[in-house]
N, C-alpha and C positions, 0 to 999 in steps of 0.2 A: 445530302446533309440531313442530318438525323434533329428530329425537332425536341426539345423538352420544356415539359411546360411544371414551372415552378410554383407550386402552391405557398412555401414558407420558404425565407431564405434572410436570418437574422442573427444581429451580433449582439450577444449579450454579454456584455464589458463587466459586470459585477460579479459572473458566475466563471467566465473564461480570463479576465485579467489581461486582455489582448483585443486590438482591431482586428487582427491577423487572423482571428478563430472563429468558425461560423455554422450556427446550428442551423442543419436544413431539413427539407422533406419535400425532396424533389419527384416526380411521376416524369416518367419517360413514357414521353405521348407516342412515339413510333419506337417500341420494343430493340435494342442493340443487342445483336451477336459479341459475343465474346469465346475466348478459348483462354488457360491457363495463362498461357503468355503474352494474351495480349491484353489481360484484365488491366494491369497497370497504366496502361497506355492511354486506355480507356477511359479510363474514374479523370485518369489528370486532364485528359481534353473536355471529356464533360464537364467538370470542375475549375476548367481553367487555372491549371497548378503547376506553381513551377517546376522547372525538368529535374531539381534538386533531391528534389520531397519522392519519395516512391511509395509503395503500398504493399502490404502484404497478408494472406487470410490467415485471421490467427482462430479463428472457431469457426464452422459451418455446423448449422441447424436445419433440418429439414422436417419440412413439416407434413403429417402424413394424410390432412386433410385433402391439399390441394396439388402436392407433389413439389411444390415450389423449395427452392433452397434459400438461406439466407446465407449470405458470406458477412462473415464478421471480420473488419480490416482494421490494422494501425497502420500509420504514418509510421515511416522513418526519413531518417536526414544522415547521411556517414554513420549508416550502422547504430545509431539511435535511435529506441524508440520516442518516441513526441507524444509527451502525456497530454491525456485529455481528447487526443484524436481518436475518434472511435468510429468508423462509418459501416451501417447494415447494408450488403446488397442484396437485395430483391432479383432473384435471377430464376426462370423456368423455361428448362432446354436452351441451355445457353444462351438467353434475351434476358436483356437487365429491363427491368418495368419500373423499377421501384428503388430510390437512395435515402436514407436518414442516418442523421447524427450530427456527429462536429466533427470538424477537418478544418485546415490550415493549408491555405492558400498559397502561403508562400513564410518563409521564416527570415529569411534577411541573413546576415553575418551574429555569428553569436563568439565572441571571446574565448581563444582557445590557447592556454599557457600550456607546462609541462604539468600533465596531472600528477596527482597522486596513486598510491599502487591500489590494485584493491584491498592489500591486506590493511593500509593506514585508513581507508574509509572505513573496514568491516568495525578498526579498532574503535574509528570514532563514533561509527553507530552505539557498539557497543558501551562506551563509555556514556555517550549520552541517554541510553536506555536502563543501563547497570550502575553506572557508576564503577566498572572497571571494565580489566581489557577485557577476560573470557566468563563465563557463563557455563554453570552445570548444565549438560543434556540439551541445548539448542543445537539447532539449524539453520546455515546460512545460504540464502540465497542473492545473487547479486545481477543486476539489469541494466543494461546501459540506457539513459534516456536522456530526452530536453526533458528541459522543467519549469515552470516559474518560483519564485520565491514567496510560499501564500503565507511566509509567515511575517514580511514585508508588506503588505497590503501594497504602499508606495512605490516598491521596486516592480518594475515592468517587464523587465529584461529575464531573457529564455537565458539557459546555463546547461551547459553540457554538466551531465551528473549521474552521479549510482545510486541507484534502487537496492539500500540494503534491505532484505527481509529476516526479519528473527523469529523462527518459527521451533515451538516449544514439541520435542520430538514428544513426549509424552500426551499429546493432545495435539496434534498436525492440523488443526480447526480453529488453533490461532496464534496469529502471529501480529508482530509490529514491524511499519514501514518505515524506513527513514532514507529521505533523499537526501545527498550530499552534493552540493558543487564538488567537479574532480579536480578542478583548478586551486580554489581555497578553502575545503575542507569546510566551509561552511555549510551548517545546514539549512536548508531552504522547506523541505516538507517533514510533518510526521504522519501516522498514522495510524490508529489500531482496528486491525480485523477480528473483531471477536465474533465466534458463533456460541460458543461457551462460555460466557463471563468467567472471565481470571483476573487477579489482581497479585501483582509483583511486587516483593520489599524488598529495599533494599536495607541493611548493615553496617553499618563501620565498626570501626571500634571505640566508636563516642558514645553513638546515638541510633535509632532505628530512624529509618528514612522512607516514608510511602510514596511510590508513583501510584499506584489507585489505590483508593478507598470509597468505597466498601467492595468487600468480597465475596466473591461465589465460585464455592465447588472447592478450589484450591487453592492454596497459600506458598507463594517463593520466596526464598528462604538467601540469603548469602550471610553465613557468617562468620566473626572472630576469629572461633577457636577449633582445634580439631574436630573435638566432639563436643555437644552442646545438649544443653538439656533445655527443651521446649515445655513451656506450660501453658494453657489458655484457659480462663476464668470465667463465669459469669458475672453479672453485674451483682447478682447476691454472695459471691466469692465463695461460690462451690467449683471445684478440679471438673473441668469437663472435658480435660483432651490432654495427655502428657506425653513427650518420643524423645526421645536419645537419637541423635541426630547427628552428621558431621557438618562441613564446613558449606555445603550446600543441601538444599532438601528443599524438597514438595510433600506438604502440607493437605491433605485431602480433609475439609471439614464441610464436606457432605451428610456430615450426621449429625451438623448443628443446627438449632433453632434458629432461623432471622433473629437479628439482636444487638446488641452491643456486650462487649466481650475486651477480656484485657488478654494481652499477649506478653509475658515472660520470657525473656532469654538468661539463662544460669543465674536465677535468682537476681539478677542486676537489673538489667534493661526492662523496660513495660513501657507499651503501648498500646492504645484503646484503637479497637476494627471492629469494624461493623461488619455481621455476617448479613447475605439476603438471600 
């Protein structure tokens, strides 16, 4: 019997939203063999994890001081990933030494109707990030996972759901996440990965609509009418940027001062953006 001696092993209910979630950093005091196939088998007996839950290396890192590898694991449950479950293994010549992270012990019964397709969740990401169903020049990518509801704070309960990603083919450095229950289409997470500050506008045919404000780098665009004629101003109402544009565009105002700025659509529409 293999002994392991547990330095930290804690449930932080404010940051994981679950009993069931547990941050560790465990040290294996007598080193375990392991081989591909039997890693899984392994983590769950150390962990004592139900036979439900399995594990799989989604990155190894190896570090070139000490030769040691790290296996970087997610949980899964029926072919869902289980956000939030992340565990590092500490492995050299095939002897685990070393475990940290968060993992889920066991997940219980979670509510499973006739989902939705993926194309009704891409549409509903879509909608609630655009304000329509499609988008000039993105990129979709879609992830089966548990999830909680963090925009519930009160709701408890895991949800089998899709990981839409909308990532802006023109700068592949950032995207938005939106989780969806697949059962009711509701959304339960958002997210933005920005490594390049961007900010998206939306359009109608009323009114200009911001999901961010302020901008950097690039400006998106949905609008009206075929072709559109764009103007942006400064605050002393000198023309600092004018394009002929169609019904979608990207906006590059990298050559603007930080500031406050008015934005024209075909002499009608104006609204004030802040560049940084």
């Amino acid at each position: 019997m293999k002994k392991v001696f547990l330095i930290l092993s804690m449930c932080f209910c404010e940051l994981c939203y679950s009993q069931e979630i547990r941050q560790i950093f465990l040290h294996v005091e007598e080193e375990i063999q392991y081989d591909e196939s039997t890693i899984d088998e392994t983590l769950k007996q150390i962990l004592s994890i139900d036979s439900q839950i399995t594990f799989d290396v989604f990155k190894e890192e190896i570090s070139q001081d000490d030769g040691s590898t790290h296996l970087r694991m997610h949980q899964y449950m029926d072919d869902y990933r289980i956000m939030d479950a992340d565990l590092l293994v500490h492995v050299k010549k095939n002897n685990i030494y070393l475990i940290d992270g968060t993992y889920y012990s066991s997940i219980g019964e979670i509510e499973k109707n006739t989902p939705l397709t993926k194309l009704e969740l891409v549409q509903i990401a879509e909608k609630d990030v655009f304000g329509i169903d499609t988008y000039y020049d993105m990129e979709y990518k879609t992830e089966k996972v548990i999830a909680h509801n963090t925009l519930n704070p009160d709701d408890e309960n895991l949800y089998y759901a899709y990981k839409v990603s909308i990532i802006d083919k023109n700068n592949l450095e950032t995207a938005v996440d939106v989780i969806i229950d697949e059962n009711s289409g509701k959304i339960l997470q958002k997210s933005s990965i920005v490594y390049y500050s961007t900010s998206i506008i939306k359009m109608s045919d009323v009114k200009c609509q911001f999901t961010a404000n302020p901008v950097k780098n690039k400006l998106y665009l949905t609008l009206p009418q075929v072709e559109n004629e764009i103007k942006i101003f400064n605050i002393q109402g000198k023309l600092m940027l004018r394009q002929v544009v169609g019904q979608t565009a990207i906006i590059n105002v990298q050559c603007l001062k930080s500031g406050t700025y008015v934005l024209i659509v075909n002499n009608t529409e104006k609204q004030k953006i802040v560049i940084n």
